[in-house]
Each structure stands twice: as structure tokens, then as C-alpha cells.
DSSP file (Angstrom, degrees, kcal/mol; ACC not computed):
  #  RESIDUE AA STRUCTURE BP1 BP2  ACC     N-H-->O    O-->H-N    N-H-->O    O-->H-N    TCO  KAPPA ALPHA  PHI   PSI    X-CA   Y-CA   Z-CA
    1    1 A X              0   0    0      0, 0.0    20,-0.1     0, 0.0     2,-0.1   0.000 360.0 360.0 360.0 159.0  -71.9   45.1   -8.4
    2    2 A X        -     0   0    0     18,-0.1     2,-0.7     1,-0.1    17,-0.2  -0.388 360.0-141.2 -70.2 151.3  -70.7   41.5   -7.9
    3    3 A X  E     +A   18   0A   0     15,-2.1    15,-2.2    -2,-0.1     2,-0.3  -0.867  33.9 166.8-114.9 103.7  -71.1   38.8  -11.0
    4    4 A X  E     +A   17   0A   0     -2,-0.7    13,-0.2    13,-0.2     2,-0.2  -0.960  19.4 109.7-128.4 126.4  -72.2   35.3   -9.1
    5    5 A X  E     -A   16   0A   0     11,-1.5    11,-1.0    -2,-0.3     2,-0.2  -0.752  49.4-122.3-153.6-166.0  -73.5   32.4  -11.2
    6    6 A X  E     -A   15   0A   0      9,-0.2     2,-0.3    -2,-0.2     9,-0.2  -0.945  10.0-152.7-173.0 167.7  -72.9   29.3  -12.5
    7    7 A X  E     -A   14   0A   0      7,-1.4     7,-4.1    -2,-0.2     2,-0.5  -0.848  22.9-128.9-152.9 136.2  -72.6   27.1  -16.4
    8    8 A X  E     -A   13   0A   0     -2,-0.3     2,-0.3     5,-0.3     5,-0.2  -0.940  31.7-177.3-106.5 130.1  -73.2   23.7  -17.0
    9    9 A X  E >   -A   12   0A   0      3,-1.7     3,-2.4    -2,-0.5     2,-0.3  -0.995  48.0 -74.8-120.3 127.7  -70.3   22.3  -18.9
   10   10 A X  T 3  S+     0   0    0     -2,-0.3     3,-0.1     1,-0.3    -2,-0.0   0.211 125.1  33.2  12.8 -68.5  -70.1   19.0  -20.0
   11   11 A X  T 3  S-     0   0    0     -2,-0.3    -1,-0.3     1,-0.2     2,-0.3   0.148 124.4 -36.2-120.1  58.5  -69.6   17.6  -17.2
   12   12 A X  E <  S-A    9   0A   0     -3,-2.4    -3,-1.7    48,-0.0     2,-0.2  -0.795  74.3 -64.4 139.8-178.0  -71.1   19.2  -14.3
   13   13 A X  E     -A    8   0A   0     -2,-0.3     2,-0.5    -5,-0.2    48,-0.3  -0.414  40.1-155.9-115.2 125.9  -71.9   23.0  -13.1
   14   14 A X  E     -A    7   0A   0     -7,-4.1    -7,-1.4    -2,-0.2     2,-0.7  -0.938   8.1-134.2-121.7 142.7  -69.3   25.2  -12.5
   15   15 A X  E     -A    6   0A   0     44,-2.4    -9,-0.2    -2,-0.5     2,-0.2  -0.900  18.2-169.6-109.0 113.7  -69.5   28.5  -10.0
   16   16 A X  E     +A    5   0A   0    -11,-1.0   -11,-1.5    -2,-0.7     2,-0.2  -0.630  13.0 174.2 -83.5 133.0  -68.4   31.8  -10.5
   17   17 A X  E     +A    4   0A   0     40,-1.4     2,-0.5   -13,-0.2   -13,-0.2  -0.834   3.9 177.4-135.8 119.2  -67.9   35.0   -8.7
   18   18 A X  E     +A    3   0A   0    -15,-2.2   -15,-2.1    -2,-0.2     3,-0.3  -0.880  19.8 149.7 -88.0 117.9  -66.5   38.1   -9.7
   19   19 A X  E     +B   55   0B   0     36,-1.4    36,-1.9    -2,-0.5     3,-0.1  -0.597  50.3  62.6-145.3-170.0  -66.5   40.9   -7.0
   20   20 A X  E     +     0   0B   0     34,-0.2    -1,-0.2     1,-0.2   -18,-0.1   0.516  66.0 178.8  69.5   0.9  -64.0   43.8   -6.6
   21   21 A X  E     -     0   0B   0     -3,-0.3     2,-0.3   -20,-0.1    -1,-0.2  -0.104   6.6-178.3 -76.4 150.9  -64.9   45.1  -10.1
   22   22 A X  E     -B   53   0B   0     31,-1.1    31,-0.9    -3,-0.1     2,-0.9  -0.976  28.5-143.0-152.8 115.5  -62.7   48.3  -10.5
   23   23 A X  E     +B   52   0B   0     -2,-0.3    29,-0.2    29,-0.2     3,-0.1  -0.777  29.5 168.5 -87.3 112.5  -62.5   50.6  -13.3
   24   24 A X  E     +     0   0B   0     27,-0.9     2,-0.3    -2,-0.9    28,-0.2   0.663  62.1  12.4 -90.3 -24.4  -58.5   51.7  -13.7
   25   25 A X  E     -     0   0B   0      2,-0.0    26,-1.6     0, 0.0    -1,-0.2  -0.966  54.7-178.1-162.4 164.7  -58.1   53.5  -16.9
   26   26 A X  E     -B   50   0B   0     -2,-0.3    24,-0.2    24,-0.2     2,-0.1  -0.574  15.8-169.6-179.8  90.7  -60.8   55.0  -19.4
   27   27 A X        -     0   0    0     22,-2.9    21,-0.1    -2,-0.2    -2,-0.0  -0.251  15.7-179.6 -88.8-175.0  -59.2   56.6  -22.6
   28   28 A X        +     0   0    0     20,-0.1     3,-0.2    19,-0.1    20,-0.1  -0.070  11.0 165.7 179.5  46.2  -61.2   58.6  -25.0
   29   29 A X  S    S+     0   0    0     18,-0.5     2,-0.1     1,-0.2    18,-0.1   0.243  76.3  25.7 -58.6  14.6  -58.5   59.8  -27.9
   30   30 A X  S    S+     0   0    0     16,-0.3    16,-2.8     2,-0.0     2,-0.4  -0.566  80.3 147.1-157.5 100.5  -61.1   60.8  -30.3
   31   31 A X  B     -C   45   0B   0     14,-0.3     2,-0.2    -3,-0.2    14,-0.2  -0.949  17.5-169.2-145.7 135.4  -64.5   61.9  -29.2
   32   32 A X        -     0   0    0     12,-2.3     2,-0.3    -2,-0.4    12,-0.3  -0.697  18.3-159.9-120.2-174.7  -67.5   64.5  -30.2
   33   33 A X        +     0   0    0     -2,-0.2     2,-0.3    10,-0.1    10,-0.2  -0.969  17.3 158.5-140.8 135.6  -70.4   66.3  -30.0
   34   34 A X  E     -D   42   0B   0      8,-2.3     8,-1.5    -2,-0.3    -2,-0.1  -0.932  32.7-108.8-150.9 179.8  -72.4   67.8  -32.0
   35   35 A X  E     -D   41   0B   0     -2,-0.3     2,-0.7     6,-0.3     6,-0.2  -0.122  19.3-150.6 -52.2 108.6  -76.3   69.3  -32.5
   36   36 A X  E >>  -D   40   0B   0      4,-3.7     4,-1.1    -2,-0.0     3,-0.9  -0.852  33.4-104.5-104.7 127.8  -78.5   67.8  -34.6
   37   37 A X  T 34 S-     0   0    0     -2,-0.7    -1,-0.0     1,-0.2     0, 0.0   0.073  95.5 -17.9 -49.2 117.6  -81.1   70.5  -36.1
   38   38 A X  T 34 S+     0   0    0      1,-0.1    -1,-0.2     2,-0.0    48,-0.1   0.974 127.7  73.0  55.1  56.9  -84.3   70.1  -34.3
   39   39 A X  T <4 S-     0   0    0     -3,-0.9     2,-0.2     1,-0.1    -2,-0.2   0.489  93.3 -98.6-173.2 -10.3  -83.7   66.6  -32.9
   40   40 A X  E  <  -D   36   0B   0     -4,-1.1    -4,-3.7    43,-0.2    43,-0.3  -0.680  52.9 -32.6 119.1-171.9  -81.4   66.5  -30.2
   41   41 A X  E     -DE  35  82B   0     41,-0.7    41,-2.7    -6,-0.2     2,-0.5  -0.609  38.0-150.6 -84.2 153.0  -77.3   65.6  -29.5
   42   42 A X  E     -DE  34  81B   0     -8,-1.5    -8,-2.3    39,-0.2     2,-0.5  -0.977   6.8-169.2-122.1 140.5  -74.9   63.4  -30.8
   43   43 A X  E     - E   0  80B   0     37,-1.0    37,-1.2    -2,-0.5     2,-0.6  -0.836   2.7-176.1-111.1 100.8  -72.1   61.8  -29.5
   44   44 A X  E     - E   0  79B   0     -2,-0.5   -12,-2.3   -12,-0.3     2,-0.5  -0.809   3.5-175.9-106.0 159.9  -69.5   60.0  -31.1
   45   45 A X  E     -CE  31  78B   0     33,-3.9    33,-3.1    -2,-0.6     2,-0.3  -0.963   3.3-175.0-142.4 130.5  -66.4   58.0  -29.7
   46   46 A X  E     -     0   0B   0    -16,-2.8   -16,-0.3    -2,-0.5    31,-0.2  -0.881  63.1  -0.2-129.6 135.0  -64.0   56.6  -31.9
   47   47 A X  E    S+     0   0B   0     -2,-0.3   -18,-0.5     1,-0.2     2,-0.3   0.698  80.6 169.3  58.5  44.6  -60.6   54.0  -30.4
   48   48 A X  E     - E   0  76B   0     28,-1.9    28,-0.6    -3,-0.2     2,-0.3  -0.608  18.6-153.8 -82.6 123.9  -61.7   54.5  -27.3
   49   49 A X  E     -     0   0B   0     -2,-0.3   -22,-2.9    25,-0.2     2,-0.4  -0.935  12.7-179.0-114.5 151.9  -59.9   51.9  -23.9
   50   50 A X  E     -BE  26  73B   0     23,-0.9    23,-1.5    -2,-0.3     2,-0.3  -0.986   9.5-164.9-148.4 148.1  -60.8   50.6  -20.6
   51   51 A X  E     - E   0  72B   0    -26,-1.6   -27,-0.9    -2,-0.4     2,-0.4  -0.708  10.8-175.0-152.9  85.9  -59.1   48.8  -18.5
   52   52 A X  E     -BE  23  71B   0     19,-1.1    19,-1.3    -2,-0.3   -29,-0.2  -0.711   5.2-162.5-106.4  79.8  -61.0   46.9  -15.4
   53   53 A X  E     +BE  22  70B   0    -31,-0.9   -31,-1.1    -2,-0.4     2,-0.3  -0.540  22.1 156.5 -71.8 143.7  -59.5   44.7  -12.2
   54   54 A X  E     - E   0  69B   0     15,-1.9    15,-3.2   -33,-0.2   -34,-0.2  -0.969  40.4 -98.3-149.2 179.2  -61.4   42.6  -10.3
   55   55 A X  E     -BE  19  68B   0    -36,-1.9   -36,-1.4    -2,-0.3     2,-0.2  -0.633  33.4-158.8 -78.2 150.9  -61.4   39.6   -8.0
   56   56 A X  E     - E   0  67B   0     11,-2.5    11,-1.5   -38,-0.2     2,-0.3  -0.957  14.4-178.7-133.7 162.3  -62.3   35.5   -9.2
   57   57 A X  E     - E   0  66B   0     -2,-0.2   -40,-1.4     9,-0.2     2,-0.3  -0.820  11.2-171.1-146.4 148.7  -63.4   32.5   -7.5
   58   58 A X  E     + E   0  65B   0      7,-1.8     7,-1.5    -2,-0.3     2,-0.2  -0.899   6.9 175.6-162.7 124.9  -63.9   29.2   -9.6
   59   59 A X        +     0   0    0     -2,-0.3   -44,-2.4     5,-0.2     2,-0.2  -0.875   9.5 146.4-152.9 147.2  -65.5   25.9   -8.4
   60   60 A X    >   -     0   0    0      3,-0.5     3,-2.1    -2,-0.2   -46,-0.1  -0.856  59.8 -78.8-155.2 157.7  -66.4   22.6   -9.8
   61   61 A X  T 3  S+     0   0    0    -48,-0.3     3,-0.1     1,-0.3   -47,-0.1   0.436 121.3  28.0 -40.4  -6.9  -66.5   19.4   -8.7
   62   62 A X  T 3  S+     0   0    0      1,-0.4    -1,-0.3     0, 0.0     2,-0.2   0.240 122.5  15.3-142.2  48.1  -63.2   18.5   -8.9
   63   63 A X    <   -     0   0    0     -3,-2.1    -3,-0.5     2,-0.0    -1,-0.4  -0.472  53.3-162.1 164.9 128.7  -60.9   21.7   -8.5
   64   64 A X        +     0   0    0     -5,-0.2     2,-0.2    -2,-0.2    -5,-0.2  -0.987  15.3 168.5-127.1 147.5  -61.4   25.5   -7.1
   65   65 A X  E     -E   58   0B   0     -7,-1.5    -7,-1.8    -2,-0.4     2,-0.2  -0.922   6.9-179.1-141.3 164.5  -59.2   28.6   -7.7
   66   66 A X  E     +E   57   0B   0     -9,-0.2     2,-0.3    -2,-0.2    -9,-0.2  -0.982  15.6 120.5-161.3 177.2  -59.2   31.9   -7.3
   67   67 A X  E     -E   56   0B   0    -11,-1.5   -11,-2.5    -2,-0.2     2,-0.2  -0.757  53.3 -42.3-178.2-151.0  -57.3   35.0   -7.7
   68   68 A X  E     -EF  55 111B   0     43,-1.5    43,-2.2    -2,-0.3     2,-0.4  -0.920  45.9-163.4-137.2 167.4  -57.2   38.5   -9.3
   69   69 A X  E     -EF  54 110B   0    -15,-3.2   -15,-1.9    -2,-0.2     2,-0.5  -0.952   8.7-161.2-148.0 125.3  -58.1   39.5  -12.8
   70   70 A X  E     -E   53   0B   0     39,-1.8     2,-0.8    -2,-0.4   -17,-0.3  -0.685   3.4-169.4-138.3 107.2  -57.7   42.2  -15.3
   71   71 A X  E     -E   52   0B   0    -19,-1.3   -19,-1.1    -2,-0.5     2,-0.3  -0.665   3.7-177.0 -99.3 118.7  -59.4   43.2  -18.4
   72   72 A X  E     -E   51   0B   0     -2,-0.8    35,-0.9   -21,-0.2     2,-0.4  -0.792   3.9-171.2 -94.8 138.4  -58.6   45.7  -21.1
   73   73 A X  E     +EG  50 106B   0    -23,-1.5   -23,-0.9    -2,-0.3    33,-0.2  -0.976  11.8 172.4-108.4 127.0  -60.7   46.4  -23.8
   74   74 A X  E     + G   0 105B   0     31,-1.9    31,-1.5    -2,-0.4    30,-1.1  -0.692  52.6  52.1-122.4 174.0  -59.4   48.6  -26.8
   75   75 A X  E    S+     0   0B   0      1,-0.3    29,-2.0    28,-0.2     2,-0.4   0.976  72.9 168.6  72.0  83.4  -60.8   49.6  -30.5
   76   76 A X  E     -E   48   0B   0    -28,-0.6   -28,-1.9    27,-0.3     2,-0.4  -0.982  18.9-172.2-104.5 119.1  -64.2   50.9  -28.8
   77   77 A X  E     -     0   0B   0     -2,-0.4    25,-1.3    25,-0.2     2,-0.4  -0.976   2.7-173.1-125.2 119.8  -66.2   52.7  -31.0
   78   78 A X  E     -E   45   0B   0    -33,-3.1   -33,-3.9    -2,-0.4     2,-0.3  -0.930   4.8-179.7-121.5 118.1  -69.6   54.4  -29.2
   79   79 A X  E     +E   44   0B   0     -2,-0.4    21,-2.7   -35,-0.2     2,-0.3  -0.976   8.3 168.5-128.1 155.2  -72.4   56.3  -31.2
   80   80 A X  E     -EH  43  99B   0    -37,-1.2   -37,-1.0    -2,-0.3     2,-0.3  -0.883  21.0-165.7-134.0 145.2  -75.2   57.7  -29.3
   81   81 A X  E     -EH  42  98B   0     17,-2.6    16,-2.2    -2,-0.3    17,-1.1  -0.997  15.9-171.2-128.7 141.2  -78.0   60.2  -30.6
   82   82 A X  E     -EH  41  96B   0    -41,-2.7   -41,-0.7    -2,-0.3     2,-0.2  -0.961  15.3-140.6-124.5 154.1  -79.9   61.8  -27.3
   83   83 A X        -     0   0    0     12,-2.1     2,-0.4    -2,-0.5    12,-0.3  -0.640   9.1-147.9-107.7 159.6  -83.1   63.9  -28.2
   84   84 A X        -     0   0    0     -2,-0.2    10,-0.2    10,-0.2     8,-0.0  -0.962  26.2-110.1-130.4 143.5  -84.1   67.4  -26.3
   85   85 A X        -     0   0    0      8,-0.8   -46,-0.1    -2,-0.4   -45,-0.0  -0.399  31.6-145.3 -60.8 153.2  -87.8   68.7  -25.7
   86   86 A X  S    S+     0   0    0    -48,-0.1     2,-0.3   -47,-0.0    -1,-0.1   0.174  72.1  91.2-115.9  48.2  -87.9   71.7  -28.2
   87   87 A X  S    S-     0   0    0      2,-0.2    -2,-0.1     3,-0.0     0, 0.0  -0.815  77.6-135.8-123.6 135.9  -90.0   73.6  -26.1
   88   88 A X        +     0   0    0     -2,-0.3     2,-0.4     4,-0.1     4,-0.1   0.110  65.8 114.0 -93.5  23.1  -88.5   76.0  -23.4
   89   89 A X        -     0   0    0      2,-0.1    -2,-0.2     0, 0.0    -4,-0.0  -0.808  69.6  -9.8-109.6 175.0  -90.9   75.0  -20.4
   90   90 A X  S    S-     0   0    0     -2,-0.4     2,-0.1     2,-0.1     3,-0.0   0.119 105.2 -19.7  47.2-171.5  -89.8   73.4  -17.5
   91   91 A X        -     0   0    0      1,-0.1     2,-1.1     0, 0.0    -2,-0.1  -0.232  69.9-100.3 -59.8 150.1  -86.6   71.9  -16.7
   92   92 A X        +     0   0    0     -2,-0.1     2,-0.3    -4,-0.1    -1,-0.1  -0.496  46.4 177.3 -39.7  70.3  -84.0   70.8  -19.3
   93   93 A X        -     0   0    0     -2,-1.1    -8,-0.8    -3,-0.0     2,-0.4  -0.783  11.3-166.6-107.0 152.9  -84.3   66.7  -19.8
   94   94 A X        -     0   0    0     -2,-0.3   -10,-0.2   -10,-0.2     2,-0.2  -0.870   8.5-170.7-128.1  74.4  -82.0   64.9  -22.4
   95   95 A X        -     0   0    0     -2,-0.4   -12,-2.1   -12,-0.3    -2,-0.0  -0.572  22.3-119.7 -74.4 157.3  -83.2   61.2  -23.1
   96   96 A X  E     +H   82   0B   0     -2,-0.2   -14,-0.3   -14,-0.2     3,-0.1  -0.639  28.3 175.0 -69.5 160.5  -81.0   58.3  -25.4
   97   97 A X  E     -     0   0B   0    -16,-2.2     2,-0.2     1,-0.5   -15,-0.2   0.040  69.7  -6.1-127.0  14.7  -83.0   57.2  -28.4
   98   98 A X  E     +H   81   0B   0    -17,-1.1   -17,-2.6     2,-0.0    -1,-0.5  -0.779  53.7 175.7-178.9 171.2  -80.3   55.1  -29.6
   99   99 A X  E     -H   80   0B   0    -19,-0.3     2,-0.3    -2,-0.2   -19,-0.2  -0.956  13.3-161.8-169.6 139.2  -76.6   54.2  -28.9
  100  100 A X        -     0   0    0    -21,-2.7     2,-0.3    -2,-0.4   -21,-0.1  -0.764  12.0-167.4-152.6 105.1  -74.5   51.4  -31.0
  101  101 A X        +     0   0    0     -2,-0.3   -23,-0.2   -23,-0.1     2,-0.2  -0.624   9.6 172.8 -85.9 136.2  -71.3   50.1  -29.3
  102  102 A X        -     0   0    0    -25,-1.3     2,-0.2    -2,-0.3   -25,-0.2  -0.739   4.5-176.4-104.0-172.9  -68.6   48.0  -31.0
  103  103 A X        -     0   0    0     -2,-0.2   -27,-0.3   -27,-0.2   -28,-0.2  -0.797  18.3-157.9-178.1 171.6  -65.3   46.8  -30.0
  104  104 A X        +     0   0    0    -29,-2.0     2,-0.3   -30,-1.1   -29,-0.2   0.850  66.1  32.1-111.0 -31.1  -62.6   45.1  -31.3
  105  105 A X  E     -G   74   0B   0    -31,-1.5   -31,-1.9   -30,-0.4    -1,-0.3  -0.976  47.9-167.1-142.5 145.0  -60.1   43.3  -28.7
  106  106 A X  E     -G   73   0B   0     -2,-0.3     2,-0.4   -33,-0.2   -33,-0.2  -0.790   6.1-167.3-137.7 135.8  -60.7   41.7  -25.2
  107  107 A X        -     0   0    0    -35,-0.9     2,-0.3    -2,-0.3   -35,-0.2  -0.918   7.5-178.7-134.1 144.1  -57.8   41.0  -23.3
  108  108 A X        +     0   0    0     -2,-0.4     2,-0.4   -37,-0.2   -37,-0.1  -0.933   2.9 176.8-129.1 110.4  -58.3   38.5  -19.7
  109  109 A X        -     0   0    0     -2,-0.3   -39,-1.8   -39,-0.1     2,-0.5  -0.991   5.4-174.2-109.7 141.7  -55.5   37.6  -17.5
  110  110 A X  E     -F   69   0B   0     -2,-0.4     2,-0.4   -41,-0.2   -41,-0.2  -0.911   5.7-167.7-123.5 133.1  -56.4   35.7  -14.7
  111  111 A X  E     +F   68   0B   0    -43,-2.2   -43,-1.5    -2,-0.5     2,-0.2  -0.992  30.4 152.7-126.9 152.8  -53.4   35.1  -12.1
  112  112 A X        -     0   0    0     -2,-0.4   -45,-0.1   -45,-0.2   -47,-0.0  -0.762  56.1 -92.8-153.8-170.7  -54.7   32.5   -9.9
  113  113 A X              0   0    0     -2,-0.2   -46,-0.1   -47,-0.2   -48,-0.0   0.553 360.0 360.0 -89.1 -14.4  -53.0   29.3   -7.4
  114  114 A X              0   0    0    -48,-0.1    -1,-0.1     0, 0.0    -3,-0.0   0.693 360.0 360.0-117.6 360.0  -53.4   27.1  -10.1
């Protein structure tokens, strides 16, 4: 979905919209799984990149721009533990019960009229 808001900076509000959001690339050179006895799955994901275009619009009182916009994020590190019923009845269901993301580098280019 689209990101529309706005930030009071010193002097006066500025408004944002981000729309277009586009995921472009989504590595995943090191990732597992395995089984934890009598507790469910885990997944880790280790240097993990993503790489995301979008559209921008920028206004404040005394100047607006807008443009196109692209962010890579790299050194992502994802672990997740999901739990399993241990019971065979019913259907299969999988919930998270915890997940702890880092990451290391943020890249923003904004190409814009100004």
C-alpha cells in the first residue's frame, strides 16, 4: 500500500507520499530450516537483500518535488521459530511465536526535479 503522512520540522509540516512501492530483487544466499523436537520449525536467514522502487512526492511551504526512488537493503539477518499443534487432528496450522530481524545497510536514492 501507499505511505501518505506528514512531520513537523522546525519550521513547518512537511507531506509525504510514497505509492508505486515495488519489490525488484529478494536474495536469500544463506537460508534454513530445521525441526525443533516437540516445539515446532525454525527458520534462519543469514546476508539476505532486497531491493524496492517506488514513487515520491514532497511538499512544504516553500518548495515541492517529486520523482522515483530506490531502496536496497543488504546484511539482513531473519530468525523465526513457528510452533505446530502435536496432535494429528484436524488440519495442519503453523503459527510464529517469535521472529528477530536485523540489518545492516540502507541505501535511498531519490532522483527528483530538484
Amino acid at each position: 500500500p501507499d505511505l501518505t503522512g506528514h512531520e513537523k520540522f522546525g519550521l513547518g509540516n512537511v507531506q509525504y507520499n510514497i505509492s508505486g512501492i515495488h519489490v525488484t530483487a529478494v536474495e536469500l544466499p544463506s537460508a534454513s530450516i530445521s525441526l525443533l523436537p516437540q516445539s515446532g520449525i525454525k527458520l534462519v536467514i543469514g546476508n539476505a537483500s532486497l531491493t524496492i522502487n517506488m514513487n515520491w512526492n514532497i511538499r512544504t511551504w516553500m518548495f515541492k518535488d517529486s520523482g522515483r526512488g530506490t531502496v536496497h537493503i543488504s546484511k539482513v539477518f531473519v530468525t523465526a521459530i513457528f510452533s505446530t499443534p502435536l496432535d494429528n487432528r484436524g488440519p495442519t496450522s503453523i503459527s510464529l511465536t517469535s521472529c528477530r530481524t536485523t540489518s545492516g545497510d540502507i541505501d535511498i536514492k531519490l532522483n527528483g526535479k530538484s
